[in-house]
C-alpha positions as CSV (number, residue, x, y, z in Angstrom):
1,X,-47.8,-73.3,-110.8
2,X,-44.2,-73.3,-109.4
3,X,-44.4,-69.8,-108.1
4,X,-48.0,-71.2,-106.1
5,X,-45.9,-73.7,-104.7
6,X,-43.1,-71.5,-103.7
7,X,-45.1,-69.3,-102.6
8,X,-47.3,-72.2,-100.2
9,X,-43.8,-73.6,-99.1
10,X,-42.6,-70.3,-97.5
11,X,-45.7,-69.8,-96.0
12,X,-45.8,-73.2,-94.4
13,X,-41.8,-72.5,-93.1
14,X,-42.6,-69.4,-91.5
15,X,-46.0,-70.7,-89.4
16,X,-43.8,-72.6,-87.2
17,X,-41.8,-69.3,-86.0
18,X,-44.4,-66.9,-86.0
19,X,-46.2,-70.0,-83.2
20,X,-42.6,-70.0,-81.2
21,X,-42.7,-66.1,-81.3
22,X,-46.1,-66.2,-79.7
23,X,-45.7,-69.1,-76.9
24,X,-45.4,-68.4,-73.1
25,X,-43.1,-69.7,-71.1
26,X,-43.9,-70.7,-67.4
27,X,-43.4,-72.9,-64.3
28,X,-44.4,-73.5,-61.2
29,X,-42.8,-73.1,-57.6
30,X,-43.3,-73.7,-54.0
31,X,-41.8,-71.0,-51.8
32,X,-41.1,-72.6,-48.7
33,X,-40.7,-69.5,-47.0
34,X,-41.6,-65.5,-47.3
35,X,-39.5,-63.4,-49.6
36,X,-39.3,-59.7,-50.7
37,X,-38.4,-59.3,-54.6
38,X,-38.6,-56.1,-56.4
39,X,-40.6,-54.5,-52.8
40,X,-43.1,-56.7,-53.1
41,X,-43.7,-59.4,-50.3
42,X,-44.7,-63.5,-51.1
43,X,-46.0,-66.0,-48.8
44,X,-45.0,-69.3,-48.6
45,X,-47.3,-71.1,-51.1
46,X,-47.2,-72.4,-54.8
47,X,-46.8,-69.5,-57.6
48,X,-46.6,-69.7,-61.5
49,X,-43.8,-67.6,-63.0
50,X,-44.2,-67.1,-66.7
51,X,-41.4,-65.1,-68.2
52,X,-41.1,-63.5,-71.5
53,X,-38.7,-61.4,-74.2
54,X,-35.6,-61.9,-76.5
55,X,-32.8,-63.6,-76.2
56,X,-31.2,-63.5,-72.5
57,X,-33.2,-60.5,-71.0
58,X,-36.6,-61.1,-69.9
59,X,-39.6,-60.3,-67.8
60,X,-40.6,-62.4,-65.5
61,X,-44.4,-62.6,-63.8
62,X,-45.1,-63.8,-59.9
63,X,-48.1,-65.5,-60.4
64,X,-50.9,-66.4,-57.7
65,X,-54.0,-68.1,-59.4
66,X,-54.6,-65.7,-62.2
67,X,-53.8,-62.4,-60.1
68,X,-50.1,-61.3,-61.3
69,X,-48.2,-60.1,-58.3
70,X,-45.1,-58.6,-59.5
71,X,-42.7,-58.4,-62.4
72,X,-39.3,-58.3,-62.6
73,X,-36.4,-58.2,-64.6
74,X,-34.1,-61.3,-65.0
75,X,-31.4,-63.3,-67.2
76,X,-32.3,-66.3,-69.1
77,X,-29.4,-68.6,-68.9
78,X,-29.6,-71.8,-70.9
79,X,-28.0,-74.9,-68.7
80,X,-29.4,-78.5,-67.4
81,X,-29.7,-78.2,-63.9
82,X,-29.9,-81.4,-62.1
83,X,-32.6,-79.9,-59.6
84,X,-35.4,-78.2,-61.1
85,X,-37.2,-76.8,-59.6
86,X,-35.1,-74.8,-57.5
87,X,-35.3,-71.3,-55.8
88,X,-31.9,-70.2,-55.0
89,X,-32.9,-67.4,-52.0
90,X,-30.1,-65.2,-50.5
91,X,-30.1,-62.2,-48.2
92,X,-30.8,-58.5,-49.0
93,X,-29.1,-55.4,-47.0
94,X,-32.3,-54.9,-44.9
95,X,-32.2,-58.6,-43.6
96,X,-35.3,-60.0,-45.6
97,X,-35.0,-62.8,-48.0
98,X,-35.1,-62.2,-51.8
99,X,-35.4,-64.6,-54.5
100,X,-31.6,-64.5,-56.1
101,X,-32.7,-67.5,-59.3
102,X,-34.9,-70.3,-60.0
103,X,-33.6,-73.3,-61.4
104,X,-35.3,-74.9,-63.9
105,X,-34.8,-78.1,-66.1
106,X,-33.1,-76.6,-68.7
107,X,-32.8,-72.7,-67.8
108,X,-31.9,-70.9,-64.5
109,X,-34.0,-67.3,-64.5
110,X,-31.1,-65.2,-62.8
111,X,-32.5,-61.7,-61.5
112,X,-31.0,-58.8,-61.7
113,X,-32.4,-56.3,-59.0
């Protein structure tokens, strides 16, 4: 009897990682203008990112509707930013705009191409 309930008890503390390991992360964003990242080119418009991995390096997904427009490599950095959401967009050499990060409420995805 005690090794059923052992047994039932680890079962019941490991469901609730093996559901974490599983879960998506995503938000949404409004571009406000075109960008380039990783070659490809975004309109202004609303997109879904969804990012996923371990620990601080993950991949993160342009979304348009359910078409997936381009992934890229980025930083997870765990922090409260006081505006979320937030696209922080900079210059590349060629003059185009690229996404640098997006602020989010609790994490800022930092990219790193």
């Amino acid at each position: 009897m005690k090794r059923q309930l052992l047994t039932v008890a680890l079962a019941l503390c490991a469901l609730p990682l093996t559901a974490l390991a599983g879960t998506k992360q995503s938000a949404s964003i409004d571009l406000g203008q075109a960008v380039v990242i990783s070659g490809t080119h975004l309109q202004p418009g609303q997109y879904v990112v969804r990012w996923d991995g371990s620990g601080s390096d993950v991949k993160v997904k342009f979304l348009k509707g359910n078409k997936e427009l381009v992934s890229v490599p980025a930083k997870l950095i765990s922090q409260n930013n006081a505006m979320s959401p937030a696209v922080r967009i900079g210059s590349a050499e060629d003059g185009s705009q690229t996404i640098n990060e997006i602020d989010l409420s609790k994490i800022t995805l930092k990219f790193t191409e």
